[in-house]
Structures are given as structure tokens and as C-alpha cells.
DOBA-240634 format. One record per residue (C-alpha): residue number from 1; z, x, y. Coordinates in Angstrom, 2 decimals, m for minus. Layout:
% DOBA-240634
[NUM,[Z,X,Y]];
...
END
This chain:
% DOBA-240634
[1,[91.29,136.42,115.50]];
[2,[91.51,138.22,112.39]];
[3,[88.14,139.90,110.73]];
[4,[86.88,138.25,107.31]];
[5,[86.92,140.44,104.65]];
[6,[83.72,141.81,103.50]];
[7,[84.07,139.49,100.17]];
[8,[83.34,136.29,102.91]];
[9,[79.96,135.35,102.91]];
[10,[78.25,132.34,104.51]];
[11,[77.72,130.39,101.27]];
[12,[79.70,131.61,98.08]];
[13,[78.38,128.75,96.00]];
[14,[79.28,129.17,92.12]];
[15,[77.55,126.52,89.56]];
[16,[79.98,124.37,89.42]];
[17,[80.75,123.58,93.15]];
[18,[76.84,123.00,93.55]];
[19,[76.38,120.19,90.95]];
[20,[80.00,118.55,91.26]];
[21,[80.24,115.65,93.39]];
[22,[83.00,116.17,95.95]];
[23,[85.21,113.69,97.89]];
[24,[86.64,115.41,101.01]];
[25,[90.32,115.41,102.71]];
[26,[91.95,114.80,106.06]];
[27,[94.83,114.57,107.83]];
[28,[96.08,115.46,111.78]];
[29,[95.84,119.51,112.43]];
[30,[97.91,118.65,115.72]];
[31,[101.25,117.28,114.03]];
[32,[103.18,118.60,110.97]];
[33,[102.62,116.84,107.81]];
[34,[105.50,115.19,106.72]];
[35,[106.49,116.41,103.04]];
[36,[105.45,112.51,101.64]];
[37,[102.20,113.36,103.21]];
[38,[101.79,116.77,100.87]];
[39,[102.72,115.55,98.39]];
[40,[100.52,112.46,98.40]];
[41,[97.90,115.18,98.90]];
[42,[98.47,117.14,96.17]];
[43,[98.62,114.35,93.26]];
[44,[95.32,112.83,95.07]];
[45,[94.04,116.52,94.56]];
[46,[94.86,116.95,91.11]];
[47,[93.93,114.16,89.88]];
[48,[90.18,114.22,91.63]];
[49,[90.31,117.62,90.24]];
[50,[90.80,116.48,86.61]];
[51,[88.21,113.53,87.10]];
[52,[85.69,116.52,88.00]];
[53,[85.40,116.42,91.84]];
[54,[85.75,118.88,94.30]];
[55,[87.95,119.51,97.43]];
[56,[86.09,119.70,100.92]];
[57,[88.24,119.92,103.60]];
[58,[88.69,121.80,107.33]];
[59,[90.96,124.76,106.45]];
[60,[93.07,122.81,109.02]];
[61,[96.65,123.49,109.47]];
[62,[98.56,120.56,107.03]];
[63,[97.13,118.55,104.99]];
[64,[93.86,120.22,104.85]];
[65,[95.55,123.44,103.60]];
[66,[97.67,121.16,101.12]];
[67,[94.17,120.15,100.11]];
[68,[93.02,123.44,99.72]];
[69,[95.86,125.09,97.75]];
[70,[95.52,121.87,95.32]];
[71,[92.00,122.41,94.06]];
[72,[92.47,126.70,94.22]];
[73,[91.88,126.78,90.25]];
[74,[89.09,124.07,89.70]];
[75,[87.12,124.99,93.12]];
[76,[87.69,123.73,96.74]];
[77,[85.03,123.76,99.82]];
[78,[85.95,125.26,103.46]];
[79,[84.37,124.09,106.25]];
[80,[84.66,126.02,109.12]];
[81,[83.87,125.64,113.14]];
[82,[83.66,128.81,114.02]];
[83,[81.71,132.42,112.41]];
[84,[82.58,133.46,109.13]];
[85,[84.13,136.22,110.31]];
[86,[86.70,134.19,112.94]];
[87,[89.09,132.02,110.94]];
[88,[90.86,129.21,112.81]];
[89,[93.81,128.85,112.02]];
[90,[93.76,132.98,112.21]];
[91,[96.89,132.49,109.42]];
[92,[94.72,131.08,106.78]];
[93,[92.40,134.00,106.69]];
[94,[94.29,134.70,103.16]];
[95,[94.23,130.67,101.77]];
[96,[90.64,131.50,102.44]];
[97,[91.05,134.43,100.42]];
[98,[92.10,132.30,98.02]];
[99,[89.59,129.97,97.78]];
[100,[86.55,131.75,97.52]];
[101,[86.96,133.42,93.41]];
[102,[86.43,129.86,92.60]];
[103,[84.99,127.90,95.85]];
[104,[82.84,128.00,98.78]];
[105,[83.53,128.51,102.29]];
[106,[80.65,127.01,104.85]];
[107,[79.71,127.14,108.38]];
[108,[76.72,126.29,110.45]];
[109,[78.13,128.84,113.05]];
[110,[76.69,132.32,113.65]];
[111,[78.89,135.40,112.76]];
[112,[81.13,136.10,115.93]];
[113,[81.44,132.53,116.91]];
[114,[84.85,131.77,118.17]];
[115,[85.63,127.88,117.63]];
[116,[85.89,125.47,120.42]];
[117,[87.08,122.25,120.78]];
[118,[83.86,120.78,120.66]];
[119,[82.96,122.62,117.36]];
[120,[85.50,120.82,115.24]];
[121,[83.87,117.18,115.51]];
[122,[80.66,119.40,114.35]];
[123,[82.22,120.70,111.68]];
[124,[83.92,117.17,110.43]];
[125,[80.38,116.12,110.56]];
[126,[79.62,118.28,107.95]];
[127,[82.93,117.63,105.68]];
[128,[81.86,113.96,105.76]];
[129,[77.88,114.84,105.00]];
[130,[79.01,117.22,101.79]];
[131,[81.52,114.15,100.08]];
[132,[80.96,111.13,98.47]];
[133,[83.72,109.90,100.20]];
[134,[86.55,110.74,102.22]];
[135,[90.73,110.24,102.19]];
[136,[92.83,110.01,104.94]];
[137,[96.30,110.99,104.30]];
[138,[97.75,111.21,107.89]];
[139,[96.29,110.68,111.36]];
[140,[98.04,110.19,114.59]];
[141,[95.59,107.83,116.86]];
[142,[93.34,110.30,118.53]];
[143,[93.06,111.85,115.24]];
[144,[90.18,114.24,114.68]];
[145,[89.98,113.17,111.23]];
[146,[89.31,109.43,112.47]];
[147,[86.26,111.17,114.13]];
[148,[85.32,112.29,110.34]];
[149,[85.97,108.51,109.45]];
[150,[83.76,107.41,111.67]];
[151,[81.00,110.04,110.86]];
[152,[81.78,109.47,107.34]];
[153,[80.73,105.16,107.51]];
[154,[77.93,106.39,109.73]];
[155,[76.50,108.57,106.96]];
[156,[77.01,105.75,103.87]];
[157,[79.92,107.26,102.80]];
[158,[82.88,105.14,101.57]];
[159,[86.73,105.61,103.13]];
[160,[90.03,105.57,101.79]];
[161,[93.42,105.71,103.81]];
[162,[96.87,106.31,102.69]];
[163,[99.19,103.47,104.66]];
[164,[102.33,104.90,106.16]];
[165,[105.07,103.52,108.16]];
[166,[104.38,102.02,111.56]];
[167,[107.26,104.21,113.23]];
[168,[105.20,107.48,112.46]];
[169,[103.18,108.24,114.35]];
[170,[101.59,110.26,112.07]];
[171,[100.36,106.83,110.27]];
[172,[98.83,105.56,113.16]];
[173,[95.20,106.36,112.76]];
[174,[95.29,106.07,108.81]];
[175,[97.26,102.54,109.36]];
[176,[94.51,101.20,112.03]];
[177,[91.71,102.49,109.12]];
[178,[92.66,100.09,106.85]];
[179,[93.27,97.36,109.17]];
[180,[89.13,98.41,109.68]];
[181,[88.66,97.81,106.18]];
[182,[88.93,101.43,104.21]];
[183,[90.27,101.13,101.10]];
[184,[94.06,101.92,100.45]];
[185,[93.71,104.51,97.90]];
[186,[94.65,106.43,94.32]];
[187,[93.03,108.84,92.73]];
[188,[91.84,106.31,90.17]];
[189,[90.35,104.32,92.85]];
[190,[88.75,107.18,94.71]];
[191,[87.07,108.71,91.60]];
[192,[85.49,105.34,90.33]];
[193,[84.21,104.22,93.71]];
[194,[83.13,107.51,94.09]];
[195,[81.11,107.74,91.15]];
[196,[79.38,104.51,92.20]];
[197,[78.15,105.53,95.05]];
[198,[76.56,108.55,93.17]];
[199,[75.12,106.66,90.64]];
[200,[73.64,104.69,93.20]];
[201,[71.88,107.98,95.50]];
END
């Protein structure tokens, strides 16, 4: 995998993405987005953006990078699995580029740590832990990101699901989480729950 540039460090934390609150963002890194699903992502984005949240997401292939590349100007948070200084996906070494004039990239990993399977549930542990709450766009059924869901209820946090149509199965996992109860979602709706629940910590 690629080397991190020299600007990467293990928390680039500007004043702004300290004392926001932040809702974070999911979808399947295993399947291709479908072009409703990045879209979806991108007016969620924006519009938690102007309602003065910020972006954490996985740096995942899809609708994490859609995420990402959404929030680049008003500050978006990368969690990794691995070291700082091996990117997975190795292709979004620059998006992470990107994001860190204005954001923060994260990891509990050690430089030189090389991401394994079992170090992305880790890693969604601490997406869910850093958000009020968390949106699932798309998710097959043996989703990671209905691992974050689950960590996410676990850890008080509230979450939202974007329905899609039973034939995908991309809408599988997302579809079954709000047959579970999580709230089918806007960014209206995601900023003023969201805001509850931070009134209330």
C-alpha cells in the first residue's frame, strides 16, 4: 500500500471538527453504489453540513467516499483500520489528501499496521462512538455497516436508513433496519433528532 504523506498525522483536529457534533455515514464497501445511492448521499451531506454537523465516515470505497467528497469544504472525519501510513482502499490515499486542510483523519492503529478483516468492525466501532447518530444509505445483508448499526444502538446512538427497492440487493440491510425500527431519514430529520440527543448528553 501506498506511504502517507508526511502532512498525515494521527489526529489533525482543527477547532471546528472538535466542538461540532457529527452524525456519521454508511453504506456497503463490497458492492458499487448505485448513482440514486450518491446522490442521496450527497444532499444528506450538504445539508448536515449547512445545519453545522460533520461527516464521519470509513474512507470506504462508495458511499463513504461520496460522504467524504461532500463535506471536503466544511470538514469531514476519516476513520481508518489500519496505520496512518497504510490507506485501505490504497486509491484514496489522495481523497485523504483531500480531507485533511479542513478535517481529521483517525485511527487507533499503530503506524505500519496493515488492515485486516477483523479491523474494520473495530474501526466502525469507532465511527459509531464519534456521531450522534448514524445514516445508512445502502447495505447488502451481511453489510459491515449493519455491524456499525448495531454498535451504533449499543452505544445510545440513534439510526436512520434510506429505504430502497426490495430487488436490490443493495437495499437489503438498510430495508431490514427500518423494519427494526430506525428512522427513514432527511436531512431535516437527522439534524433535529440529532440535536436532541446532544442536548440531552
Amino acid at each position: 500500500m501506498p506511504q502517507a504523506s508526511s502532512s498525515r498525522t494521527a489526529l489533525d483536529c482543527g477547532p471546528r471538527q472538535c466542538r461540532c457534533p457529527s452524525d456519521a455515514a454508511g453504506g456497503d464497501r463490497r458492492l458499487a453504489p448505485s448513482a440514486a445511492g450518491v446522490k442521496i448521499t450527497e444532499r444528506l451531506t450538504r445539508g448536515l453540513c449547512e445545519a453545522g454537523f460533520v461527516t464521519v465516515s470509513g474512507l470506504a470505497r462508495g458511499i463513504d467516499a461520496a460522504a467524504h467528497r461532500a463535506s471536503l469544504a466544511t470538514g469531514t472525519v476519516a476513520v481508518l483500520a489500519g496505520g496512518q501510513d497504510s490507506v485501505y482502499p490504497p486509491e484514496h490515499a489522495d481523497l485523504l489528501d483531500d480531507i485533511l486542510p479542513t478535517g481529521l483523519a483517525l485511527t487507533e492503529m499503530p503506524l505500519g499496521w496493515e488492515p485486516r478483516a477483523r479491523d474494520f468492525p473495530r474501526r466502525n466501532r469507532l465511527i459509531s462512538g464519534l456521531s450522534l447518530g448514524l445514516v445508512v444509505v445502502e447495505a447488502a445483508k451481511r453489510s459491515g455497516s449493519l455491524i456499525t448499526a448495531r454498535l451504533a444502538l449499543e452505544q445510545g446512538r440513534e439510526v436512520f436508513a434510506v429505504p430502497g427497492s426490495p430487488l436490490d440487493p443493495r437495499a437489503e440491510g438498510t430495508n431490514s433496519l427500518i423494519k427494526q425500527g430506525a428512522t427513514v431519514t432527511e436531512a431535516d430529520d437527522i439534524a433535529t433528532v440529532s440535536y436532541h440527543y446532544k442536548s440531552m448528553a
